[in-house]
C-alpha positions as CSV (number, residue, x, y, z in Angstrom):
1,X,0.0,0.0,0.0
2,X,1.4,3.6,-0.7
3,X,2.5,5.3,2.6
4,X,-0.3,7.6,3.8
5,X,2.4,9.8,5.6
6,X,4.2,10.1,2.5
7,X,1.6,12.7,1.1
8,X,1.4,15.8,2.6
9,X,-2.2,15.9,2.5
10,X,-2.1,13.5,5.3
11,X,1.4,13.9,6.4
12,X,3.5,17.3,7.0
13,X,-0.2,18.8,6.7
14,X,-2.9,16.1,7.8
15,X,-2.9,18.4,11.4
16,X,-4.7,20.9,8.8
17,X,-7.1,18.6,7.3
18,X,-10.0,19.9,9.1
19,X,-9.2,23.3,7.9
20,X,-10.1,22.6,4.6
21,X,-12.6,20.0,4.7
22,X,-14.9,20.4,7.6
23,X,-17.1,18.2,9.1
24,X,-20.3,19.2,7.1
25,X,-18.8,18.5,3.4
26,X,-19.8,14.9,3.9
27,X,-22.2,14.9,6.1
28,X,-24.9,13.1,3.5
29,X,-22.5,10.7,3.2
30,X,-22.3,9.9,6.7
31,X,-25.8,9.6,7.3
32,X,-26.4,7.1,4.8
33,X,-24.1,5.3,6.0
34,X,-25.3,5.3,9.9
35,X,-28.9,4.4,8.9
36,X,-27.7,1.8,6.5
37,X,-25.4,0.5,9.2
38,X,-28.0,0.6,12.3
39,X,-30.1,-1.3,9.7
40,X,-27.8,-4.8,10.7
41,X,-28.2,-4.8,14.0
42,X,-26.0,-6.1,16.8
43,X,-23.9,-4.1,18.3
44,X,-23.2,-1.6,16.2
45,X,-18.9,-2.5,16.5
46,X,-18.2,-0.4,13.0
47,X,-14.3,-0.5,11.9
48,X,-13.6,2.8,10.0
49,X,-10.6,2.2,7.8
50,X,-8.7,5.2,6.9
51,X,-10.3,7.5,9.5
52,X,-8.3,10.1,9.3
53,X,-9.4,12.6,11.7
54,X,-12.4,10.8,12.8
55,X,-15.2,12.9,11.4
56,X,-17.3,10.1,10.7
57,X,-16.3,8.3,13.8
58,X,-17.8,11.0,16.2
59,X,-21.1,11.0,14.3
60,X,-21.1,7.1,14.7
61,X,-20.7,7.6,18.3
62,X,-23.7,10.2,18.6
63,X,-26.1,8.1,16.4
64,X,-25.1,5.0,19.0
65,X,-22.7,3.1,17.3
66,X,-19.9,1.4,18.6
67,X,-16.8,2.4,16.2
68,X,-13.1,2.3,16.3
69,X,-10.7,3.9,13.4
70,X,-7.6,2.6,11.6
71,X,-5.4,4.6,9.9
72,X,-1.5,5.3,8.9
73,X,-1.3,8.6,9.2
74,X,-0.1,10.0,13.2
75,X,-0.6,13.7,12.6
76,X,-4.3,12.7,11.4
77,X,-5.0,10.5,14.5
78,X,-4.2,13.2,16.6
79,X,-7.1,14.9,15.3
80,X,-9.0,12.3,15.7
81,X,-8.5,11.2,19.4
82,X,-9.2,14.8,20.3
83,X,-12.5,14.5,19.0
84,X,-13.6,10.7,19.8
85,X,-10.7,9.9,22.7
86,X,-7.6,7.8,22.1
87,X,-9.1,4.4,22.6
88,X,-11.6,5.1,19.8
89,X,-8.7,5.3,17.1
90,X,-5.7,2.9,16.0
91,X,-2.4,3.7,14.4
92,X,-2.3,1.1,11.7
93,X,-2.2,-0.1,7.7
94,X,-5.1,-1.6,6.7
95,X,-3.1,-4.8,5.1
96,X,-2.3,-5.8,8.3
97,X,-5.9,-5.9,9.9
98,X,-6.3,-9.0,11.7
99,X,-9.4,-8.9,13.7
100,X,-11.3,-11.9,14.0
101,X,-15.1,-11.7,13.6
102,X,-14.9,-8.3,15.6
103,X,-17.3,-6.1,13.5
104,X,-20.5,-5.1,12.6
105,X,-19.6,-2.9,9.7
106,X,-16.8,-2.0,8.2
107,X,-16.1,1.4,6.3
108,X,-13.8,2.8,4.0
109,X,-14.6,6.2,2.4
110,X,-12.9,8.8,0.8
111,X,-11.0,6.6,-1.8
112,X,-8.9,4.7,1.3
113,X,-9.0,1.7,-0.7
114,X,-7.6,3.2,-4.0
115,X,-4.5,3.5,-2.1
116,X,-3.4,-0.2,-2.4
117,X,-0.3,-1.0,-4.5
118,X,-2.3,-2.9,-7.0
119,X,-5.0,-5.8,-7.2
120,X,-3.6,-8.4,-5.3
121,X,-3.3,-6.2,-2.7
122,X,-6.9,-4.8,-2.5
123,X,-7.9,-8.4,-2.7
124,X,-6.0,-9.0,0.6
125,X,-7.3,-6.1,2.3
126,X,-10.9,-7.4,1.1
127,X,-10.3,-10.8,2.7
128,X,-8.9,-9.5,5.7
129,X,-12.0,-7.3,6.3
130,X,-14.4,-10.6,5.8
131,X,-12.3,-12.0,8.2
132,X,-12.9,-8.8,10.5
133,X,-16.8,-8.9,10.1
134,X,-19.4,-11.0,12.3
135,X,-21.6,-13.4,9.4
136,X,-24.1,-11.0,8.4
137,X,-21.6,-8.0,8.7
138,X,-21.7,-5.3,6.2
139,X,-18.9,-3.9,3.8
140,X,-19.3,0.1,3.0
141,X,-16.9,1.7,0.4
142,X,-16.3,4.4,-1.3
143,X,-14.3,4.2,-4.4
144,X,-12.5,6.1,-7.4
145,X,-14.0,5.4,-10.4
146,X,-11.7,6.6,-13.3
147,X,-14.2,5.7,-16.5
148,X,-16.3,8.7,-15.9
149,X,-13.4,11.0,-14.9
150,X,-12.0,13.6,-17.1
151,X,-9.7,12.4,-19.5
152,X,-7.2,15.2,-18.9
153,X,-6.5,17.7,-15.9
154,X,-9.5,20.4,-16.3
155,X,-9.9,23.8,-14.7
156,X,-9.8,23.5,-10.4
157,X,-12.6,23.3,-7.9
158,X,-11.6,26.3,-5.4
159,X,-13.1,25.9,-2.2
160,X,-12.8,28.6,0.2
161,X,-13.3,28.1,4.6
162,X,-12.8,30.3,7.3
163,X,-9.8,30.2,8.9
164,X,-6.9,31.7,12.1
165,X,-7.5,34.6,9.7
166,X,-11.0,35.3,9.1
167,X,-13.3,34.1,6.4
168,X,-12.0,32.4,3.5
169,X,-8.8,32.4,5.3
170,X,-8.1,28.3,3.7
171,X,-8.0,27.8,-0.2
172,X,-8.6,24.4,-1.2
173,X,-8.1,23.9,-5.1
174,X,-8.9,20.1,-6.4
175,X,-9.6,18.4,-9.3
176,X,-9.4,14.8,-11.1
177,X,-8.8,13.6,-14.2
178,X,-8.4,9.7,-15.3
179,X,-4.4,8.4,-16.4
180,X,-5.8,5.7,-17.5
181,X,-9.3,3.3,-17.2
182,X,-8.0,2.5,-14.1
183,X,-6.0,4.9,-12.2
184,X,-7.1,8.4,-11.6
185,X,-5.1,11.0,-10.8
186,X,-6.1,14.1,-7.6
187,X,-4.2,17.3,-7.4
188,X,-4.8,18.9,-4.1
189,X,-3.3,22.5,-3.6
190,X,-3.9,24.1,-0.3
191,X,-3.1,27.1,1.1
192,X,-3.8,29.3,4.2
193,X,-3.3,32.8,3.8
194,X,-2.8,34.7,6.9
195,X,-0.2,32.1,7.6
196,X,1.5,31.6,4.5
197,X,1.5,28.0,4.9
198,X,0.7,26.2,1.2
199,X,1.4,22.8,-0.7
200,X,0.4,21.2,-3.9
201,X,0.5,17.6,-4.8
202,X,-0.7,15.0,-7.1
203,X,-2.3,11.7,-6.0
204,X,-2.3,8.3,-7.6
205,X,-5.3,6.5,-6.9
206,X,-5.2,2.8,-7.9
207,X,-7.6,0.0,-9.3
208,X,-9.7,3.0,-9.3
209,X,-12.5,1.3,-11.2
210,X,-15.9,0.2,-9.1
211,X,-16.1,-3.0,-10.7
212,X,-12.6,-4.6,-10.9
213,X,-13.1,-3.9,-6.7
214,X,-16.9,-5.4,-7.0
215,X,-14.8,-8.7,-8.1
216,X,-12.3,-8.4,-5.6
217,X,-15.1,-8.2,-3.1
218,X,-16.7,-11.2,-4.1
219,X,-13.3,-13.3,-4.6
220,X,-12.7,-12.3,-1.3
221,X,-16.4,-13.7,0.0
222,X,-18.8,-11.1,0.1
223,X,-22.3,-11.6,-1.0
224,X,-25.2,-9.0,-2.7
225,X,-22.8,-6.5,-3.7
226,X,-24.3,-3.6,-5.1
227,X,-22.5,-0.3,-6.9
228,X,-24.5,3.3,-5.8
229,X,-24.7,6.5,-7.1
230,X,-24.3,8.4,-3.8
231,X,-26.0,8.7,-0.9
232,X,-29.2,8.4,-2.5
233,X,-28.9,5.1,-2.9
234,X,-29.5,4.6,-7.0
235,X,-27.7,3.0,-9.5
236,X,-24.0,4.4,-10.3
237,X,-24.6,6.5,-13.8
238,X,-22.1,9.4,-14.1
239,X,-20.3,9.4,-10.3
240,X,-16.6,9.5,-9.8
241,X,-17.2,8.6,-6.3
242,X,-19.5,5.7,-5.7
243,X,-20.5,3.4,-2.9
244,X,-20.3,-0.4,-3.5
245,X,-21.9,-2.2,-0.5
246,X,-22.4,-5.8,0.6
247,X,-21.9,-8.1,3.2
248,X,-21.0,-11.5,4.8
């Protein structure tokens, strides 16, 4: 898997991740996700793989879940266990998860998975998160989906937030295009004004194609998988960013 720590976005800069992308950017996302969760039963023992800083983990919490977080990255786990407490949150890769029958639910959102090193690895991942999951237990990604990216780098979404210095203080410019039908590309440039802190970097997201990782899922065991548009559930049409779910 490539290194978390080794992009800034998560690294040198992941203690100012929550400058850029507050808590409400995915909050459809997250509720989804709760109500399709609470919807198995049991415990509610959710595993969040690739945390970060544990946005969706405190939301979990206040909807009566039961989750813990895994991720690489130290500076965003510090984050994290401010908001949700230190025991909620694990320092970790998510190839060497070896939980037995321990969850619920496990999630990965944000394109976590499309960091593996290639297929083999995302099929290991896969199997150890069946391993992970009580039977029953459900399996809630979100993935890249490079065949309805751009095919070249376009203009930037700018997204502005308040920040130390006042509104629109943090400048957040993204965009994606696809290198390939299976690897898409994310350039991130961030910078905070008033402190004349900025970075810019390009991301390689892997297997970054919602059905090669619907077949790793059901090499690796699970059952009813289904590919969604978004939060609201339909079938994916046009999304870079889609949900596949399943379970045990």
């Amino acid at each position: 898997m490539i290194d978390a720590n080794n992009y800034q976005l998560y690294g040198a800069f992941g203690d100012r991740y929550d400058l850029h992308t507050p808590a409400h950017h995915y909050q459809h996302d997250h509720q989804f996700l709760i109500q399709r969760i609470q919807e198995i039963g049991g415990l509610g023992r959710v595993l969040d793989i690739g945390c970060g800083t544990g946005v969706f983990i405190e939301k979990a919490l206040a909807a009566g879940l039961d989750p813990i977080g895994l991720d690489p990255a130290p500076a965003m786990l510090q984050l994290a266990s401010q908001k949700v407490g230190r025991s909620r949150v694990r320092l970790g890769r998510m190839q060497d998860l070896d939980d037995q029958q321990a969850f619920n639910a496990i999630t990965a959102l944000s394109w976590s998975l499309n960091y593996c090193r290639d297929y083999e690895e995302l099929c290991t991942v896969l199997t150890r998160c069946k391993e992970a999951l009580h039977s029953g237990g459900g399996l809630f990604l979100q993935v890249a989906h490079a065949p309805h990216a751009a095919k070249q780098a376009a203009d930037f979404f700018v997204d502005y937030e308040d920040g130390p210095g006042g509104p629109q203080d943090i400048v957040l410019k993204y965009r994606f295009w696809a290198a390939d039908h299976q690897t898409m590309m994310a350039e991130y440039n961030f910078e905070c004004i008033s402190m004349a802190d900025s970075f810019r970097e390009v991301h390689v997201l892997k297997i970054a194609d919602a059905m090669l990782v619907v077949r790793a899922a059901e090499e690796a065991g699970f059952i009813d998988l289904e590919i969604l548009e978004d939060y609201g559930g339909g079938p994916l049409e046009k999304a870079i960013n889609p949900f596949i779910v399943g379970r045990v």
